[in-house]
N, C-alpha and C positions, 0 to 999 in steps of 0.2 A: 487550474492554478499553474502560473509558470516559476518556475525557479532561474533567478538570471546566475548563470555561472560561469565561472572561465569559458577560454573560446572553446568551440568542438572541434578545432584538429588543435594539431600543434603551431603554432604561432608566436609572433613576437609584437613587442610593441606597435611593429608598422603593418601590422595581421601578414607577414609573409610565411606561406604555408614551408615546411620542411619536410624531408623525405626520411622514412627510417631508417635507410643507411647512415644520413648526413647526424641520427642523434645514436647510431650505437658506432660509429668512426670519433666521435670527440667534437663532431664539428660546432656541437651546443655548449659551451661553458657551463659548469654548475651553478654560477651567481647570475645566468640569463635570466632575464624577465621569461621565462617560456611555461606554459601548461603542457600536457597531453595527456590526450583524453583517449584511451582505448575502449572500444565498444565492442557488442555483440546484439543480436536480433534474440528474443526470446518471450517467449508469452505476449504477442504480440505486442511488443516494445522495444525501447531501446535500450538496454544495458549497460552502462559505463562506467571506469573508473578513471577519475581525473587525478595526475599526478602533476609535481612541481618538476619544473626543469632538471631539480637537484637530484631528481629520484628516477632517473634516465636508463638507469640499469635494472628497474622495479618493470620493466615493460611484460616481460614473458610471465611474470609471477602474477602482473593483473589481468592477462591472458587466462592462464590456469584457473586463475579462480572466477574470471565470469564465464567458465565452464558450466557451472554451480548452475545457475539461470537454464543451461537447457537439459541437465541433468535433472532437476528437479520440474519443466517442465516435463518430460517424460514422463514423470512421475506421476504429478500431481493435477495434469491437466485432464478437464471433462473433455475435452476436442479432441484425444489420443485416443483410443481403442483399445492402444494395448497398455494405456496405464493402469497404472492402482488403484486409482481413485473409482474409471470406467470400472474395474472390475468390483469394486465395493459397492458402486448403484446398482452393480445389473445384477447382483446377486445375495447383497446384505438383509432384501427382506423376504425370500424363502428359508436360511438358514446364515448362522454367525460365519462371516467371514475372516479369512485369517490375513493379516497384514503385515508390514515391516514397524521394527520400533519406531524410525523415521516418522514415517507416517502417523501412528498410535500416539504418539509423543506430540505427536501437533495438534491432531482432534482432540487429545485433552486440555491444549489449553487452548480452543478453539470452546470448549463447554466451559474454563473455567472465566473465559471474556466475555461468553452468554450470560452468565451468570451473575457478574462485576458489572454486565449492562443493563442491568433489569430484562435481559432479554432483546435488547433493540440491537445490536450484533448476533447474526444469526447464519450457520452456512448450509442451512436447508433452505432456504426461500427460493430456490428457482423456479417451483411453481408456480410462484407470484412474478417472477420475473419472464418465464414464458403464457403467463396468462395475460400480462399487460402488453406482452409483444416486445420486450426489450432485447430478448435473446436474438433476435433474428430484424431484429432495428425496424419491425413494423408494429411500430405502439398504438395502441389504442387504449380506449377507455372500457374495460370490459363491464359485462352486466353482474348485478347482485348474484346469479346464480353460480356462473365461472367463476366470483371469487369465492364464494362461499367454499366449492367444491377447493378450488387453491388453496385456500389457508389452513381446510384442514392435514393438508400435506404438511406443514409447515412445523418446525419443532424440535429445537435439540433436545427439549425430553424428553423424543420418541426414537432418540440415538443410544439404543447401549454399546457401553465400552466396557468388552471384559481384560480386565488388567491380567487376570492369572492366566487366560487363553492367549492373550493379545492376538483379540475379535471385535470386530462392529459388527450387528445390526440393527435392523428397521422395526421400527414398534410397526409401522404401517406401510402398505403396499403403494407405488407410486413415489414413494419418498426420494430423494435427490441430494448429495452434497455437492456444495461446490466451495471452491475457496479462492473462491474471485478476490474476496475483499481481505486476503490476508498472504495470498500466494508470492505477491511481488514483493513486497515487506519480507517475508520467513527467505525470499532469495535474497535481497540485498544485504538482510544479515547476514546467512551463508558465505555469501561473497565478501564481506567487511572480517567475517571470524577466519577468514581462510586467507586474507591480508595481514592480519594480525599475526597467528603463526607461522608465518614467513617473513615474519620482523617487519613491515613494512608500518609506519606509523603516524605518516601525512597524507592521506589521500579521502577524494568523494565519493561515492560509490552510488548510483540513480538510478531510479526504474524511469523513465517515463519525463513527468510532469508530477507523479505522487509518492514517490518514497527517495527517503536517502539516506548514508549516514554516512558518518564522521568521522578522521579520524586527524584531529589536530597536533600535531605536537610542533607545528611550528606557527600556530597561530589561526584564530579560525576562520572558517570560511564565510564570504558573505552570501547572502539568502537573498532575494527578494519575493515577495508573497503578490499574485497580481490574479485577483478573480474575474474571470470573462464574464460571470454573471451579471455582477458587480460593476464595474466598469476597466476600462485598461490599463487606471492606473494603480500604482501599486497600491496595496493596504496596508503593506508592514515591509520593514527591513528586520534580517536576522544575523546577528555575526552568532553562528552554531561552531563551535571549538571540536565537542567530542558528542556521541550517539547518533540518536535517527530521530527521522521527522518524517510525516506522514501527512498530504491531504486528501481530502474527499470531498466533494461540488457535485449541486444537482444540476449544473451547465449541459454534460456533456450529451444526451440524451433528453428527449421531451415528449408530452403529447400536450395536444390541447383540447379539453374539453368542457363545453357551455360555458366557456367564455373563462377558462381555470388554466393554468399551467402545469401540469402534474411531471416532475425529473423522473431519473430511473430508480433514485437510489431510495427503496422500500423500506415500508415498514412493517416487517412479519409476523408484529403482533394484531397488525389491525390490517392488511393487507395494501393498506394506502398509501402513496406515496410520501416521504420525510417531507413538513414544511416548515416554515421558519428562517431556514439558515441558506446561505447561498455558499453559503464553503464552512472547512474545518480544519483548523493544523495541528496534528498535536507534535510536541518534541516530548521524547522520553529515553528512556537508554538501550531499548531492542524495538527494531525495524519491524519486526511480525506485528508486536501488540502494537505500536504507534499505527500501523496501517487497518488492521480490525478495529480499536478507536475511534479514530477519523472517522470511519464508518457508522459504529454505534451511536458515535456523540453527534453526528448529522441528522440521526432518527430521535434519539433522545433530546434531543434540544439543552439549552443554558443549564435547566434544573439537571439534570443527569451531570454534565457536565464539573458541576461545581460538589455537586457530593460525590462522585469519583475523585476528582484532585483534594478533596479535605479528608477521604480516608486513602485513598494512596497519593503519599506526598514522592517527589520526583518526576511529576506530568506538568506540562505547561501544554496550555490551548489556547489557540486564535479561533475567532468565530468571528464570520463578518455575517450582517443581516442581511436576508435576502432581498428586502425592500431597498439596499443602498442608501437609506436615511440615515444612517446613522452610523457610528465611528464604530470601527472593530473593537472588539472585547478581548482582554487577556486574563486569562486564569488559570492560576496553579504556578509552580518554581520547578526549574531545572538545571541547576547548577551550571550545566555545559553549555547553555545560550544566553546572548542579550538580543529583547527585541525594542525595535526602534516602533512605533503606533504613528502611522501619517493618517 
């Protein structure tokens, strides 16, 4: 999925780049047509907060807070050693491990979007994602026996969370979290709640190509929605005003076998890969759960989809079909976006 958005340096009408000096000296008017866009590298991506010309003195403050990004990778990343997280798999199922609120505060509502998903968001599946070969981008189609043995890894009912200890462990040995499918979302709100108290109240805040959010107050931002799977052109316009948006596509990653297309993004109830859909957007008003969504409702398909939005109202979702036959679907209301359906 691409997001088309202002330019990525600082720029004018005629794209002529400018230097940081030339916009903390005056040399940019506040009523310029100009963006900039401050970044940073984190969970392998790109970070950024796009600001309006007007908000020129907001530069060090969007600094500061896409800090947030490698602070929390430290944190929460399985690729670290010395993080949290590492230390929660390598040792949550010999005996309950003891964590930071941070942390504990997120696994719960990591159990309680397993749960709002029937299960089809899930942050124990890495079994299934190192058994099909995704982790290490050499996929294959494994046999009935390696997934048997995978799936029974799999399970956030086999996650206890002690609230009075604030402890996890593993019902079962082998077990794994990870929080691929929610980590850049839980940063780019981090990074949008840490704009926010520092008064700042117009800017875009991105992971990548799949998460963002919003903060409009002088009018919203425009979106475009364009699935690679799909084809290159777009599938939707969005003018998003205020919150986050989130997608998830089984593009990025593939194997092929007996003549089948199977993506990476799994489904940990049945160990198979999600089919159906070839993308998913959801808008709602926090970045974490929009990006664990995206994900569930990729696995769970239309039906999930549409009885999550009719008992929690304030979700809107784009689902484009994976066959490209057919016009994207919108479902659910979000007061802070209009979406345009090409």
């Amino acid at each position: 999925m691409i997001y088309t958005l202002p330019s990525v340096t600082v720029s004018s009408s005629d794209h002529r780049s400018l230097r940081r000096r030339e916009l903390l000296t005056g040399a940019v008017r506040a009523e310029s047509p100009y963006w900039i866009r401050v970044h940073r590298r984190a969970m392998a991506c790109r970070f950024e907060v796009t600001l309006s010309g007007e908000d020129v003195g907001a530069i060090d403050v969007a600094q500061q807070a896409l800090a947030e990004a490698t602070r929390l990778e430290e944190q929460l990343s399985v690729f670290r050693d010395a993080s949290e997280l590492t230390a929660v798999n390598r040792g949550a199922a010999e005996s309950p491990v003891p964590i930071g609120p941070e942390l504990f505060d997120l696994l719960q509502r990591c159990r309680e979007l397993h749960d709002a998903t029937d299960g089809a968001f899930d942050v124990t599946s890495t079994p299934l994602s190192r058994c099909w070969g995704f982790l290490r981008r050499a996929a294959r189609v494994p046999d009935d026996e390696a997934l048997a043995a995978a799936r029974a890894l799999v399970g956030s009912t086999h996650v206890c969370l002690d609230s009075a200890r604030r402890t996890v462990s593993f019902g079962r040995r082998g077990m794994e979290l990870n929080l691929g499918s929610i980590g850049k979302g839980y940063a780019v709100q981090c990074i949008a709640d840490r704009l926010k108290r520092a008064g700042l109240r117009h800017a875009l805040v991105s992971a990548g190509g799949s998460s963002v959010y919003a903060l409009g107050r002088r009018g919203p931002w425009p979106i475009t929605l364009v699935s690679r799977r799909v084809s290159q052109r777009p599938i939707a316009r969005l003018s998003l005003r205020h919150g986050a948006m989130a997608t998830s596509g089984s593009g990025e990653q593939f194997v092929d076998g007996e003549g089948k297309r199977y993506g990476h993004v799994l489904d940990p109830r049945t160990g198979w890969p999600a089919q159906g859909l070839a993308s998913v957007t959801v808008i709602t008003s926090d970045a974490a759960s929009a990006d664990a969504l995206a994900t569930g409702f990729l696995v769970g398909g239309e039906s999930l989809v549409r009885r999550y939005c009719a008992e929690q109202p304030g979700t809107m979702v784009v689902l484009a079909p994976e066959d490209g036959a057919g016009r994207t679907t919108v479902i659910g209301e979000y007061a802070g976006v209009e979406v345009e359906e090409l």
